[in-house]
RODO-2510 file (C-alpha; in nm, 4 decimals, decimal comma):
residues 484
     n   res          X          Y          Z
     1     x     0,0000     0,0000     0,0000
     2     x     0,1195     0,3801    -0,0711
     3     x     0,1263     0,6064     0,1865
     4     x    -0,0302     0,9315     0,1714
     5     x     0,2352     1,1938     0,0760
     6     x     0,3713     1,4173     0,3496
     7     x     0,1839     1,1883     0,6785
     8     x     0,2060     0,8385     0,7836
     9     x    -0,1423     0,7491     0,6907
    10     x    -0,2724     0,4195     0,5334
    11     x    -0,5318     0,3221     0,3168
    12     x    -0,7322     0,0579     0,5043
    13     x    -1,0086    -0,1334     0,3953
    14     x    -1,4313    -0,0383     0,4703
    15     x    -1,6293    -0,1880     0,7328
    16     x    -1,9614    -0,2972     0,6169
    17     x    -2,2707    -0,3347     0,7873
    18     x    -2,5741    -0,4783     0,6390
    19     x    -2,9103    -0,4116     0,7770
    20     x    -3,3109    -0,4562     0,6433
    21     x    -3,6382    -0,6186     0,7677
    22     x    -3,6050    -0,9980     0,8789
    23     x    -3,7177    -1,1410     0,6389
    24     x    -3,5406    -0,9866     0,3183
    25     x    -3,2566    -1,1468     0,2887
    26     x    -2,9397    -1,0030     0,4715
    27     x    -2,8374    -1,3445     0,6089
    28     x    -2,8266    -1,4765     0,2837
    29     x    -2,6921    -1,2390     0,1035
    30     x    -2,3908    -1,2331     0,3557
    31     x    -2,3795    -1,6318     0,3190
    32     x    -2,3436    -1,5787    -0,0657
    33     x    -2,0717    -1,3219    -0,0349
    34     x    -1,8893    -1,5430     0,2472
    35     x    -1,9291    -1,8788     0,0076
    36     x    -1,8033    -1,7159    -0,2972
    37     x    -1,4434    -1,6587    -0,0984
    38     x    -1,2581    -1,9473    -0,0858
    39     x    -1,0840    -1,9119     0,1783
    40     x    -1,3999    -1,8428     0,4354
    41     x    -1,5370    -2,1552     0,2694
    42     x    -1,2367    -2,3492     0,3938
    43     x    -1,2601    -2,1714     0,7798
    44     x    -1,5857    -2,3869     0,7848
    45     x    -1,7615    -2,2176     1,0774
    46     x    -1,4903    -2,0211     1,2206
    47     x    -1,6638    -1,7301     1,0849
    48     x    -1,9242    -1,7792     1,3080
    49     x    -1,7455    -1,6918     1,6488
    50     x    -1,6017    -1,4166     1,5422
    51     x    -1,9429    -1,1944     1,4314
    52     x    -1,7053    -1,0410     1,1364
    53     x    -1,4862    -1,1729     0,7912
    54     x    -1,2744    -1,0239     0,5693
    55     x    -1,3496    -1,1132     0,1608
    56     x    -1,0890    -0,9986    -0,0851
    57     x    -1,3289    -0,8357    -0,3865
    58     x    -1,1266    -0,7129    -0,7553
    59     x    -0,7788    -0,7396    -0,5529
    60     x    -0,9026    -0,5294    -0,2362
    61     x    -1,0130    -0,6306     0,0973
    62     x    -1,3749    -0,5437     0,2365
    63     x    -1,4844    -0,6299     0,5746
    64     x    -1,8698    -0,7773     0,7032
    65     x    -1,9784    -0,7331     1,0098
    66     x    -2,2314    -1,0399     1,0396
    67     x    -2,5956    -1,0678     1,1979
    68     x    -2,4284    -1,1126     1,5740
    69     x    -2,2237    -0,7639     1,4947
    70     x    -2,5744    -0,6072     1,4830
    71     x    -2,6185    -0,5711     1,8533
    72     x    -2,2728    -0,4398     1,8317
    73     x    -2,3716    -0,1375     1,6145
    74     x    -2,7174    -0,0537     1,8078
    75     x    -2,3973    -0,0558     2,1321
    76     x    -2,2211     0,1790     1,9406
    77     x    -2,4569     0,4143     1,8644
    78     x    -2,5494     0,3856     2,2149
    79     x    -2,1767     0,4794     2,3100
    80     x    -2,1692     0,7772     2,0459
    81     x    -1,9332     0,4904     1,8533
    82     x    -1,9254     0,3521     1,5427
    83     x    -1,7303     0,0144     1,4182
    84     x    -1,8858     0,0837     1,0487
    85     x    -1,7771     0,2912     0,7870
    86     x    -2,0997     0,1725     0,5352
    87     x    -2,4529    -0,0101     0,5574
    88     x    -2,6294    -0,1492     0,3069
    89     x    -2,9961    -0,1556     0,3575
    90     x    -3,1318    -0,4332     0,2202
    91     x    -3,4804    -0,4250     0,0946
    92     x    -3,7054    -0,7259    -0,0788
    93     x    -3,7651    -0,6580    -0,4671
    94     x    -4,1237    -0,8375    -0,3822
    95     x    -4,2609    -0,6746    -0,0238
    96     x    -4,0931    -0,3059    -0,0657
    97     x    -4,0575    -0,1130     0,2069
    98     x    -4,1319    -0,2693     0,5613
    99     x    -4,1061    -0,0595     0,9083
   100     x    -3,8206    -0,2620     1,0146
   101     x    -3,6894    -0,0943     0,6832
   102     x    -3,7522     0,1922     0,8462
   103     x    -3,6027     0,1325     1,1602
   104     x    -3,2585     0,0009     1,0037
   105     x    -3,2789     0,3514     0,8633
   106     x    -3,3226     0,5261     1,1180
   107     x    -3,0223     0,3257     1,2925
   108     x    -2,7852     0,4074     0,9640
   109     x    -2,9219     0,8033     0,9468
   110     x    -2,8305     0,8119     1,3499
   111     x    -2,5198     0,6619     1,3215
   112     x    -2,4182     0,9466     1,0133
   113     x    -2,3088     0,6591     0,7874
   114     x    -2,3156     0,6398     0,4259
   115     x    -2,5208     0,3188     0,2860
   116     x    -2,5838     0,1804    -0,0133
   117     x    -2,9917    -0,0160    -0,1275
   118     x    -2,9765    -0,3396    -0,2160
   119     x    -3,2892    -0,4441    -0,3679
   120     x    -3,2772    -0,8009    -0,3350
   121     x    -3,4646    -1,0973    -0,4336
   122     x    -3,4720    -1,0367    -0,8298
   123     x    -3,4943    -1,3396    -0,9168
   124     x    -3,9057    -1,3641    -0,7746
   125     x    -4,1790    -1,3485    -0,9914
   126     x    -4,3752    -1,0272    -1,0298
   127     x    -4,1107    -0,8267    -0,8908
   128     x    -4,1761    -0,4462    -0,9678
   129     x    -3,8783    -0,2706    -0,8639
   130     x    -4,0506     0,0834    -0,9759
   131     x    -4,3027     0,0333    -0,6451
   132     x    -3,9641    -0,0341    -0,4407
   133     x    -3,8229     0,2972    -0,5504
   134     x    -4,1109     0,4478    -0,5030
   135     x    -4,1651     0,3208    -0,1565
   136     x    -3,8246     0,3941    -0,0384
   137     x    -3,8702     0,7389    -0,2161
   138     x    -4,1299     0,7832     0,0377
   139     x    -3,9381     0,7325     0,3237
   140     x    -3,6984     0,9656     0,2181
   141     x    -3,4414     0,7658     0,0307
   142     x    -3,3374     0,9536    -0,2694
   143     x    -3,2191     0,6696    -0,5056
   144     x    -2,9329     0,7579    -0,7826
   145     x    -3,1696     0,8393    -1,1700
   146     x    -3,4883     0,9313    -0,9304
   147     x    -3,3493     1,2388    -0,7960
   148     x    -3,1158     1,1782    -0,5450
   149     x    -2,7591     1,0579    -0,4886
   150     x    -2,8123     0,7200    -0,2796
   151     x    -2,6807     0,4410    -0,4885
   152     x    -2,8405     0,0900    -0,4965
   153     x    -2,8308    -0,2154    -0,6625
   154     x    -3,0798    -0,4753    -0,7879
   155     x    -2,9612    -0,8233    -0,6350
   156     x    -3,0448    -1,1925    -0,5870
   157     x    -2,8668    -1,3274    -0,3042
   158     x    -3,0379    -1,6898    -0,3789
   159     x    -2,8398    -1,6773    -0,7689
   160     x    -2,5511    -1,4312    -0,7098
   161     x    -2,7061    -1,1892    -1,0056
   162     x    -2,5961    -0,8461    -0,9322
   163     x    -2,3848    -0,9084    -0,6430
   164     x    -2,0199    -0,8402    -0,8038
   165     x    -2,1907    -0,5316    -0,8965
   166     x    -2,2937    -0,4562    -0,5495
   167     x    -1,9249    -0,5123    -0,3906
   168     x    -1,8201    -0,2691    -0,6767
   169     x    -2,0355    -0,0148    -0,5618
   170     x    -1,8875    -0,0839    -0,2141
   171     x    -1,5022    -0,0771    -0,2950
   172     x    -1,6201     0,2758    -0,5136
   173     x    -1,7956     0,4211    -0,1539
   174     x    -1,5031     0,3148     0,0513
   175     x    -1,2757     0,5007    -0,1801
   176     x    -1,4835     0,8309    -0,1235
   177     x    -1,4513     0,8210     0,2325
   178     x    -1,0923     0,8088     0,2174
   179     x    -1,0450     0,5436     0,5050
   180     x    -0,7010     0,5999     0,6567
   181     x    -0,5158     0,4622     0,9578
   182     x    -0,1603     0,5309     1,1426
   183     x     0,0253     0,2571     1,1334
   184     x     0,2444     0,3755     1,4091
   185     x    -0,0215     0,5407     1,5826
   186     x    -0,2604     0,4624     1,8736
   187     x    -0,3510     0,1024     1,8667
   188     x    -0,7438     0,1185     1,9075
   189     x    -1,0842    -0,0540     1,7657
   190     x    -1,4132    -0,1981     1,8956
   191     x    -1,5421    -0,4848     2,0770
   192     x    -1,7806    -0,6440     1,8702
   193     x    -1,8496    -1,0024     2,0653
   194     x    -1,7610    -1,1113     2,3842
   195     x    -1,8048    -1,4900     2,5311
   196     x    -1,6690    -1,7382     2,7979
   197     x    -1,5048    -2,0092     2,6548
   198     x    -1,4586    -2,3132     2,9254
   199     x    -1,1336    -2,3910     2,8504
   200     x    -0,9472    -2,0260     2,7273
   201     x    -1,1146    -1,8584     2,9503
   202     x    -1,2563    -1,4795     2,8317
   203     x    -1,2723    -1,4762     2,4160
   204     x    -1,3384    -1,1456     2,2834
   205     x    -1,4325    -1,0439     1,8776
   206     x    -1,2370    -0,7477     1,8103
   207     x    -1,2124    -0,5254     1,4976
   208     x    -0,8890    -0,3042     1,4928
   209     x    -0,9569     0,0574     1,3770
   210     x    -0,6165     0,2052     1,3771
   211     x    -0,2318     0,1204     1,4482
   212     x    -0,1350    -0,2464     1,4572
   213     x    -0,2400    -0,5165     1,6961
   214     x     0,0111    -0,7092     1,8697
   215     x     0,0463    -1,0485     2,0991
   216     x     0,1573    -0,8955     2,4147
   217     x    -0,0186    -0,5528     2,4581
   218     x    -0,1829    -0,4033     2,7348
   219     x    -0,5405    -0,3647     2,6329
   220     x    -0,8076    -0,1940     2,8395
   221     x    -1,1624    -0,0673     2,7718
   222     x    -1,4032     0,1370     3,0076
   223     x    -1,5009    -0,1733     3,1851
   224     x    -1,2002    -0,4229     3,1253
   225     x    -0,8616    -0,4689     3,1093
   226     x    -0,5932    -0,6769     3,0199
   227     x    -0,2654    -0,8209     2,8268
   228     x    -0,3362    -0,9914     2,4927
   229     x    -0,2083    -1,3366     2,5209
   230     x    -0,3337    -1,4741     2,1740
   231     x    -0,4897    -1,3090     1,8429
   232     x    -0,6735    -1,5393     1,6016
   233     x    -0,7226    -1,3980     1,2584
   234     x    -1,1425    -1,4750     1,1348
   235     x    -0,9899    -1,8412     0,9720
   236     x    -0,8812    -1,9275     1,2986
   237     x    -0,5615    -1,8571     1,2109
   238     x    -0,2792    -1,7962     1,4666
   239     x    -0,1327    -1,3972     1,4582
   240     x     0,1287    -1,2531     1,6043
   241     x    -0,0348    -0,9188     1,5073
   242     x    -0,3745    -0,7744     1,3063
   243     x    -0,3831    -0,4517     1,1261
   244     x    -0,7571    -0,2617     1,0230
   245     x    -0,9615    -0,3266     0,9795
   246     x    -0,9190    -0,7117     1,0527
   247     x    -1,1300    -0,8924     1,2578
   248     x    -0,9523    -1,1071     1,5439
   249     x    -1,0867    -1,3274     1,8155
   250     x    -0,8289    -1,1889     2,1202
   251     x    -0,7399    -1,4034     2,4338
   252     x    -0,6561    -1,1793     2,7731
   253     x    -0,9173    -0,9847     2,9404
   254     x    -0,9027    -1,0688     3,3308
   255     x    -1,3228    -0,9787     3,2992
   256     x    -1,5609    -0,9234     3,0708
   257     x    -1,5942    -0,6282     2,8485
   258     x    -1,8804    -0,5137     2,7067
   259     x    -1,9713    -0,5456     2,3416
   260     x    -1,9605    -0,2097     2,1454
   261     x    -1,7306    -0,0450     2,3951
   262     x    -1,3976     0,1291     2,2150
   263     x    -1,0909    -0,0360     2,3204
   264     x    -0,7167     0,0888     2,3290
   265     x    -0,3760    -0,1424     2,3161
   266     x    -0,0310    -0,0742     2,3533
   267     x     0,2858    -0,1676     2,5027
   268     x     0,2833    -0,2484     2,8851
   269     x     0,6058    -0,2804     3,1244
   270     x     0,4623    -0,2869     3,4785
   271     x     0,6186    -0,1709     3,7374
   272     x     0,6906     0,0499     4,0149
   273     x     0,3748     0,3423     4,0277
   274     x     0,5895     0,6249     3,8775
   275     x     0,6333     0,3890     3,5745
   276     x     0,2779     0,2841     3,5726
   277     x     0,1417     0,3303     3,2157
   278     x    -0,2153     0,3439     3,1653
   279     x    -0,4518     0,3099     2,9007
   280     x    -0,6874     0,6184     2,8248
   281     x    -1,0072     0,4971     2,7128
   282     x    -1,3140     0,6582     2,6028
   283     x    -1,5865     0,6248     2,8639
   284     x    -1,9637     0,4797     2,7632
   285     x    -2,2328     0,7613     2,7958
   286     x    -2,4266     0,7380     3,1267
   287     x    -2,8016     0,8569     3,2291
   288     x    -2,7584     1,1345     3,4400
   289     x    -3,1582     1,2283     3,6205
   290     x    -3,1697     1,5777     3,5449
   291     x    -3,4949     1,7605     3,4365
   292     x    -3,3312     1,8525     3,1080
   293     x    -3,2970     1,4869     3,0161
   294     x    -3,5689     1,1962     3,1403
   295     x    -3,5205     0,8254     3,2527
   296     x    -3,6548     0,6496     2,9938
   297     x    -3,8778     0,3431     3,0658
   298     x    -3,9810     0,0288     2,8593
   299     x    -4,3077    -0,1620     3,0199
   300     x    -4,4135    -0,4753     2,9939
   301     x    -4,6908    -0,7071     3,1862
   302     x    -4,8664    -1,0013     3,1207
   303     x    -5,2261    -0,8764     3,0207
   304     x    -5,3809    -0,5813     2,9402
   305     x    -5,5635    -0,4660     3,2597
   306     x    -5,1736    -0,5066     3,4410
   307     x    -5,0314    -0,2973     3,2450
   308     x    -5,2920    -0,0203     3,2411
   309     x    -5,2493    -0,0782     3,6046
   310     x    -4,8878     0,0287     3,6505
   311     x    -4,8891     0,2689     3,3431
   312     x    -5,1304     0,4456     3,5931
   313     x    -4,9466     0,3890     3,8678
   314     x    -4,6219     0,5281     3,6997
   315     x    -4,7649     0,8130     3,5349
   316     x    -4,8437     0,9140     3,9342
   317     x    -4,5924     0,8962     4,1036
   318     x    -4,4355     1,1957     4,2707
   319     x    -4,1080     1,1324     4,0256
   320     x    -4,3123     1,0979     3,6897
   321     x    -4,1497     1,4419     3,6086
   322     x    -3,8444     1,1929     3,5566
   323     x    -3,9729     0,9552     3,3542
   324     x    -4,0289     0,9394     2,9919
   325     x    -4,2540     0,5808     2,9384
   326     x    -4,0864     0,5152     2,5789
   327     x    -4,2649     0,1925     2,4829
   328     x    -4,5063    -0,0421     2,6652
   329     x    -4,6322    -0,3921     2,5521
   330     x    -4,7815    -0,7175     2,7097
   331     x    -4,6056    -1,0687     2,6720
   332     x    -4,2802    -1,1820     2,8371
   333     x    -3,9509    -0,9127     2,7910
   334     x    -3,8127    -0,9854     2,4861
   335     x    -3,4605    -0,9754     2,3093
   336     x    -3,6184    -0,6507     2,0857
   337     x    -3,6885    -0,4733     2,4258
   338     x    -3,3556    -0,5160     2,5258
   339     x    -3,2290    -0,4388     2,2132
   340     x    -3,4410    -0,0597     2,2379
   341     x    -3,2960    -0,0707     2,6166
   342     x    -2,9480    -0,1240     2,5052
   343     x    -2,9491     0,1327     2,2455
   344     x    -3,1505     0,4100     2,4230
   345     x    -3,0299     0,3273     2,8048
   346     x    -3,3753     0,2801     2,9158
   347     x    -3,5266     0,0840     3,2304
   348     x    -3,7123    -0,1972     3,1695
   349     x    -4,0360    -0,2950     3,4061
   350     x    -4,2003    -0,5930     3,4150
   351     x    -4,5072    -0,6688     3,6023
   352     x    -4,5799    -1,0542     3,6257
   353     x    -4,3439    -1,1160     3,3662
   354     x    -3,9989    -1,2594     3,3345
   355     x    -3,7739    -1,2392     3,0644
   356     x    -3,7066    -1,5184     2,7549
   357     x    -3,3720    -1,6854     2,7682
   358     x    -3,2566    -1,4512     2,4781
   359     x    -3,3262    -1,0919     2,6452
   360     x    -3,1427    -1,2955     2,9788
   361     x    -2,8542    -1,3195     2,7502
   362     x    -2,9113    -0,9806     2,6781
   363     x    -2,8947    -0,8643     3,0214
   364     x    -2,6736    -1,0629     3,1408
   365     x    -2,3847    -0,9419     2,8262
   366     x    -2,4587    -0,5598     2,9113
   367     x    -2,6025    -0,5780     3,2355
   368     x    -2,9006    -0,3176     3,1146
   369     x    -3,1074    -0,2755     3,4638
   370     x    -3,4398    -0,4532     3,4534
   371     x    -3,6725    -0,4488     3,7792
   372     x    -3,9963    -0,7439     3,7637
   373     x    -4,2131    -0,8314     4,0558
   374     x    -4,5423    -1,0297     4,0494
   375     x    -4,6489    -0,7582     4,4039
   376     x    -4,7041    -0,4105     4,2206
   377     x    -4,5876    -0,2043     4,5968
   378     x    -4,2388    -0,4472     4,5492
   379     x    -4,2131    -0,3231     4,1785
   380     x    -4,2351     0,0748     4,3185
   381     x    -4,0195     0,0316     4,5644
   382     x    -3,7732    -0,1347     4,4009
   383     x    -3,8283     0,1452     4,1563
   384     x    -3,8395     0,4377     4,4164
   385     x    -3,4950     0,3100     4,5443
   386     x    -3,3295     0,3022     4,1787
   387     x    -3,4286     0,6153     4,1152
   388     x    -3,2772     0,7496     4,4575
   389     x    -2,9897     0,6203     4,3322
   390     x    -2,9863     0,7827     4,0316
   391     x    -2,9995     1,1183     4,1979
   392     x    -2,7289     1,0564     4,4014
   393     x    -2,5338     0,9363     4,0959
   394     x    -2,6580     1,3262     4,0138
   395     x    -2,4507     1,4618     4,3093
   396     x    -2,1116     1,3169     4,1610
   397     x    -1,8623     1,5027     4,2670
   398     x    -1,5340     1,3315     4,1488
   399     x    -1,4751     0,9879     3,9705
   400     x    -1,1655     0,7991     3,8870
   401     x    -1,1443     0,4672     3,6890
   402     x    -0,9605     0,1954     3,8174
   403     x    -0,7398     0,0837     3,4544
   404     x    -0,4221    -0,0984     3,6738
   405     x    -0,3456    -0,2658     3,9998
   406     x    -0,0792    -0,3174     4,1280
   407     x     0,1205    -0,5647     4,3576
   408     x    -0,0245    -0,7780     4,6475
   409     x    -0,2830    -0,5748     4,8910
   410     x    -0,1123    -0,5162     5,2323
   411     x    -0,3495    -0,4398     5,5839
   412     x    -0,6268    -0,3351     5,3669
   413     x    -0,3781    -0,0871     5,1452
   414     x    -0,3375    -0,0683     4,7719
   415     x    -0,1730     0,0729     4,5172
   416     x    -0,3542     0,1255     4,1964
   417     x    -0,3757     0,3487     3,8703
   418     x    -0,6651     0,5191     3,6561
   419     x    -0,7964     0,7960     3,4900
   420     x    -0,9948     1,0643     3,6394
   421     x    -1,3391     1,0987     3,4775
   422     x    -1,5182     1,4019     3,6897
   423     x    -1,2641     1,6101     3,9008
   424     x    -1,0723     1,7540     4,0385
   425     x    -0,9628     1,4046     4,2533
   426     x    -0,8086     1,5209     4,6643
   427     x    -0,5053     1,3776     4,7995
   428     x    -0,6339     1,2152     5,1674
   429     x    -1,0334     1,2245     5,0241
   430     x    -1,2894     0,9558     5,1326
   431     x    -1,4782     0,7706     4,8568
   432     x    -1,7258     0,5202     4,7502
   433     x    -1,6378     0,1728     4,5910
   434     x    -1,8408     0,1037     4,3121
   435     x    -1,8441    -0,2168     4,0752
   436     x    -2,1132    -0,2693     3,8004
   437     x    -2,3037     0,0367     3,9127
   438     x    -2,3556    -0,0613     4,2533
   439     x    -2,1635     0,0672     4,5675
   440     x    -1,9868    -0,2089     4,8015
   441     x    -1,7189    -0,0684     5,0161
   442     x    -1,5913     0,2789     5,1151
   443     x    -1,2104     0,4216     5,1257
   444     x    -0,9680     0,6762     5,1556
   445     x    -0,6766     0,8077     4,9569
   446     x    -0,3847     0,7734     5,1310
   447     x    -0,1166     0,9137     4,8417
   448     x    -0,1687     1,1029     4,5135
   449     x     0,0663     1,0976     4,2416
   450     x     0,0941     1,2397     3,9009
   451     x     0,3471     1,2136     3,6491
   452     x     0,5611     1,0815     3,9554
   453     x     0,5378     1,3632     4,1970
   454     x     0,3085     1,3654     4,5210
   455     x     0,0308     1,6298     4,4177
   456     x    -0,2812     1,7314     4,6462
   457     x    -0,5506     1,6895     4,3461
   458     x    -0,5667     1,5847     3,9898
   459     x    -0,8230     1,7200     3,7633
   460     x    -1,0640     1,5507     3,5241
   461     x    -0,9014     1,3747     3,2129
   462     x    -0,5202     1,2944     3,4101
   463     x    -0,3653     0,9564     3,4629
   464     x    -0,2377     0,9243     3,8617
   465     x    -0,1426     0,6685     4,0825
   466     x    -0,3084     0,5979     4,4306
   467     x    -0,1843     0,4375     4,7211
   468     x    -0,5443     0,4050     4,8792
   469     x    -0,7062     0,2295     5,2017
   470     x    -0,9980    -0,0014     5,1513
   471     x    -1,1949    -0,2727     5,3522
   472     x    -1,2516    -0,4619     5,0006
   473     x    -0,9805    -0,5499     4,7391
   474     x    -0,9868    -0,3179     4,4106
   475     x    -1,0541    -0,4780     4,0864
   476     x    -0,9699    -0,3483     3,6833
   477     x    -1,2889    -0,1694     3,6144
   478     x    -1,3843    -0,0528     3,9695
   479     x    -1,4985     0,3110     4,0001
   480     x    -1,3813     0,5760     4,3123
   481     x    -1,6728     0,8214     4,3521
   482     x    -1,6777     1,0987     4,5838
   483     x    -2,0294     1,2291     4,6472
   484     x    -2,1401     1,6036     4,7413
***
């Protein structure tokens, strides 16, 4: 590859998403694409842990984010992130227009990312692909020769007709956005998978962004940190390093990170606490209770009287000022309302309901708060004391993220790095322990450094070292919060 004259930049190859209504033929269009590459075809189902592949198209590499890396991208837009540099919205030559057609829309239009229309399923009887411009005219998609600039292409992902064309089109979008990286730059990318494995412990789907990927690096994200002891390539190939926009399966996190978070790599040599170097990552958005911006809630109950019971109920409480009720439904909570929770940080109520084993997984992966009770009084207390909590998360005075620990704890004393989120951070201050959003010890700091002298604070945005005093042991990914 040539370098850009006068920088170190890169060409790299596109990210693709590919989005539509269920039923119009994303999956197989992605399983057409995947079996026309040789080597996927060899991988077998490799492909499938990893949620992404690389297929080499006219000489140039394009990468697909598949149907797991979906939940990824509602993440990122949740996080203000994006893995993808493209989307194509796939929409069936026979049905048109359908409102999860919409909704992928709206997804690609929030997410500022250029897409491409695949109108798919040519090769159907009675197809009238004038209607499908039509209807997506309507919906404001301006297609290239009807007025607007949106290119698309007519496709049959069941016979391959039209599909060369469409990765043309891709390649020819990818070269308009000028996708760089810095090979010597800031190792960084996006966690697009995460799962235990029983026998390797933490496996993690990873697509690199910028710099270079190496066996060996410290690699941390908002909630997790670690060294990378193996990288996988998506044939289940060994790697000693990965550069973007490759997908990798990556071995190393002491806990679990959380899909769509950013993450950041480079070279670690622990030691003493003036050597310490720590990893600056980009923090997920949180849901501060202010009057300026609502708690949104999702509710669900198991007929229609209970939930016109506690969408009364709610709508009187002495707090409703806080809430915003953003969707309500009957039936068990589902993967799609966790999917809306995920990507809009709402609460999710259920009123003699539980949850299905895929919106467990859901909550589980993400840990997106969900309160259920079968006693109504249990359900408002429960969500009396949550929202408590949320106004004293509103009283935040300083925060510091725990990215490093260090050495063996010693009469309840620690010494540990991180970054300082909300400042300024006191030398001798008293402070809450928190770990996956809930408080469970107290402490004190006992010694403040930055950039290897004693200081008396640190504002928002340094790196410092703490030697701190705490009933509990700190963990990677613990939070120090000092409340008004």
């Amino acid at each position: 590859m040539k370098k850009d004259e006068g920088n170190n930049l890169l060409p790299r190859p596109p990210i693709i998403v590919v989005m539509g209504h269920v039923d119009h033929g994303k999956t197989t269009l992605l399983d057409y694409i995947r079996q026309t590459n040789v080597a996927i075809k060899e991988a077998g189902g490799i492909t499938q842990s990893i949620g992404a592949y690389e297929i080499e198209h006219s000489g140039k590499k394009i990468t697909f984010i598949d149907t797991p890396g979906h939940e990824a991208f509602s993440k990122m837009r949740a996080r203000g992130t994006q893995v993808a540099d493209l989307a194509i919205l796939v929409v069936a030559a026979d049905e048109g227009v359908k409102p999860q057609t919409k909704e992928a829309l709206g997804h690609i239009q929030a997410a500022k990312l250029p897409f491409i229309v695949a109108i798919n399923k040519i090769d159907k009887p009675d197809v009238n692909l004038d209607r499908v411009k039509n209807e997506l005219m309507t919906a404001g998609i301006l297609l290239e020769g009807y007025g607007g600039n949106v290119s698309w292409q007519a496709v049959s992902a069941k016979t391959g007709q039209g599909v060369s064309e469409l990765l043309d089109l891709i390649l020819l979008a990818a070269e308009l956005e000028n996708l760089k990286y810095e090979p010597a730059g800031q190792t960084q990318g996006v966690i697009i998978e995460v799962h235990l494995d029983s026998r390797r412990g933490i496996v993690a789907s990873v697509i690199v962004k910028n710099g270079i990927l190496r066996v060996g690096q410290g690699i941390a994200t908002p909630t997790a940190g670690g060294k990378i002891k193996s990288l996988e390539n998506f044939l289940g190939k060994k790697a000693d390093s990965l550069e973007p926009s490759s997908p990798a399966l990556l071995l190393g996190f002491d806990s679990l990170p959380q899909v769509g978070e950013e993450f950041l790599a480079r070279e670690v040599k622990l030691g003493i606490i003036e050597e310490m170097p720590l990893v600056t990552v980009k923090r997920p958005l949180t849901v501060p209770l202010e009057d300026s911006q609502k708690l949104k809630v999702i509710l669900k109950a198991d007929n229609t009287g209970s939930l016109e019971v506690l969408d009364d109920i709610i709508k009187n409480l002495p707090s409703t000022k806080s809430l915003e009720i953003l969707e309500k439904g009957i039936g068990k909570i589902n993967e799609n309302n966790l999917k809306l929770a995920l990507t809009t940080q709402a609460l999710v109520i259920g009123f003699k309901v539980d949850l299905d084993k895929a919106a467990e997984n859901l909550k589980n992966i993400h840990n997106i708060k969900v309160i259920t009770s079968e006693i109504i009084y249990e359900l408002l207390k429960e969500l009396e004391d949550y929202l408590t909590l949320l106004k004293k998360t509103a009283n935040l005075q300083a925060e510091l993220e725990v990215l490093a620990v260090f050495g063996v704890p010693e009469k309840n004393k620690q010494i540990i790095g991180g970054r300082i989120t909300k400042g300024p951070i006191k030398n001798q201050q008293k402070f809450e322990v928190w770990r996956k959003e809930q408080s469970f010890t107290q402490g004190r700091i006992l010694n403040l450094q930055e950039q290897r002298k004693d200081v008396p604070e640190a504002e928002a945005g340094k790196e410092v070292g703490l030697l701190i005093e705490a009933d509990d042991i700190i963990k990677v990914g613990d939070k120090l919060k000092v409340f008004v």
